[in-house]
N, C-alpha and C positions, 0 to 999 in steps of 0.2 A: 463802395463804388462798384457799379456794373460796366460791366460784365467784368462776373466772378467765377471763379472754380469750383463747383460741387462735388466731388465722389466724381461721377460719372456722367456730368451735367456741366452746360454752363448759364447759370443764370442770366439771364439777359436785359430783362426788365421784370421791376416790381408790379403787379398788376392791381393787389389789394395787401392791406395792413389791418388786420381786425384786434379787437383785443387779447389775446394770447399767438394767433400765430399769422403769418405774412406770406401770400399766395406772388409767385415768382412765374415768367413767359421763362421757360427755359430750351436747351436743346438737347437733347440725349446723343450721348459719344458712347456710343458700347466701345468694350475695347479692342473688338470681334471688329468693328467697322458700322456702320450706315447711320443716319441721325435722324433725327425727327424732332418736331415742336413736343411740347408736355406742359405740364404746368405741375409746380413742386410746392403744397402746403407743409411749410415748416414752421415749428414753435422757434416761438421769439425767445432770442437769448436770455431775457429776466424772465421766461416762465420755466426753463428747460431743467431746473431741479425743484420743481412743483410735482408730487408725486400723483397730489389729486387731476391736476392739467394731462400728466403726463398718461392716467387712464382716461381722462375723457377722449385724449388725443387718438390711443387706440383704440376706444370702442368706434370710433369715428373711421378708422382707418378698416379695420374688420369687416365692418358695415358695406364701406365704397367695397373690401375686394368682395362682398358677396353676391352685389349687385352686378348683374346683367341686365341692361336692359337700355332701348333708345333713347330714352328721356332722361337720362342720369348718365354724367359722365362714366366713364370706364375707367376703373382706379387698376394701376399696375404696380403700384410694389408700395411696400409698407415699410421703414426701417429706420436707422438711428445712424448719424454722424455726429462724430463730436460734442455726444453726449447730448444731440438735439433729434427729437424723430422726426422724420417729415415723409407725406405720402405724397410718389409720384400720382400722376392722373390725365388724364384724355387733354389735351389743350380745347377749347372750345373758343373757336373764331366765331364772334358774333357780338350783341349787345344784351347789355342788360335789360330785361321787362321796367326797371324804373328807369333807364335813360331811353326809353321809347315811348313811355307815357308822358316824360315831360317833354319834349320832344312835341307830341301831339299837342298837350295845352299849350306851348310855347305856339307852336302854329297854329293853335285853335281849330285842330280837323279833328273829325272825330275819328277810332278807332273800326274800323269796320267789324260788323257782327259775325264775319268770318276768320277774322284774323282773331278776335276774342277770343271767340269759341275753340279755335285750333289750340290758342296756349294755353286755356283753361284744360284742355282735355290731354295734352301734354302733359299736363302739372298731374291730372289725376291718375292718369295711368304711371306716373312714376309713383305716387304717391300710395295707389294698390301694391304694385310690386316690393315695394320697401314693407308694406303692414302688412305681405303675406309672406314675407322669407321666412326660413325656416334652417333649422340647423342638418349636419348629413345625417342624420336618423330621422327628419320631417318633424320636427318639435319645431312649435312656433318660436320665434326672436322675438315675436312683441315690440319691434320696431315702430318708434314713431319721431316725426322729422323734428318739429317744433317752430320750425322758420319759417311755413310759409308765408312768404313777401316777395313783391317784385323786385327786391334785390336781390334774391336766390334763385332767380330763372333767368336764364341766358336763354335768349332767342338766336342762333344759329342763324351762320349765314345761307346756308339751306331751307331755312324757314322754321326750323323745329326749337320748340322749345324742349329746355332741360333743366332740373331742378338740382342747383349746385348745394355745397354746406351743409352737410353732414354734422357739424360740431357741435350741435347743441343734440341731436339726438338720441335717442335713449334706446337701451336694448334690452331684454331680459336677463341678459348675463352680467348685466353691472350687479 
């Protein structure tokens, strides 16, 4: 039942359920003071002593904190409760690129070639920046997403798209 207690968070609403772990609207309580929205990817409690889950979980989480960049949320901490890890991350207010395309067929308008174009180049400029990080000595990571779909891009109520889901991605260091 929500709203729950996390560490240092309160969970608020479930936002997605995927197969190993379950993305949470939540609020950050420092204990210092001030809050803010987040959103917290945490492995589901029948994955959380799966040791192979449990590294795919932090190549995944590694990846978000190495990422800088507009099109990709901002992942802020990586870490373990209760024998479950879960990675804080940027809240991103906005809609999904598949609940905007059916949306469109549902109303039967088409897509403007601007609004394409801007999420298409959205997706690619994240999608450079993930294939060319590199570790702190400039060695490549060999990063690659594996997902992209329009369910892995949030379109921003700002207008920008972002290319969510890291969990199936691969890295060099696996």
């Amino acid at each position: 039942p929500l709203p729950a207690r996390f560490g240092d968070y309160l969970l608020v609403a479930r936002l997605a359920t995927g197969g190993m772990a379950e993305v949470f609207l939540a609020i950050e309580e420092p204990r210092l003071g001030g809050q803010r929205f987040v959103a917290i990817k945490r492995v589901r409690a029948d994955y959380a002593d799966d040791p192979e889950f449990a590294e795919f979980f932090r190549t995944e989480g590694r990846v978000s904190l190495k990422c800088h960049h507009p099109n990709l949320p901002a992942a802020h901490r990586l870490d373990e409760l209760d024998g479950r890890g879960y990675l804080v991350l940027e809240y991103l207010h906005g809609h999904l690129a598949l609940a905007i395309l059916r949306a469109i067929v549902h109303e039967q308008r088409p897509l403007s070639v601007a609004g394409a174009t801007s999420i298409a180049l959205d997706v690619a400029r994240a999608l450079e920046h993930l294939h060319t990080l590199t570790d702190l000595d400039g060695a490549p990571l060999g990063v690659i997403h594996r997902d992209v779909s329009p369910h892995n891009v949030i379109v921003t109520s700002s207008g920008h798209a972002k290319l969510i889901d890291l969990g199936i991605a691969r890295a060099a260091w696996q």
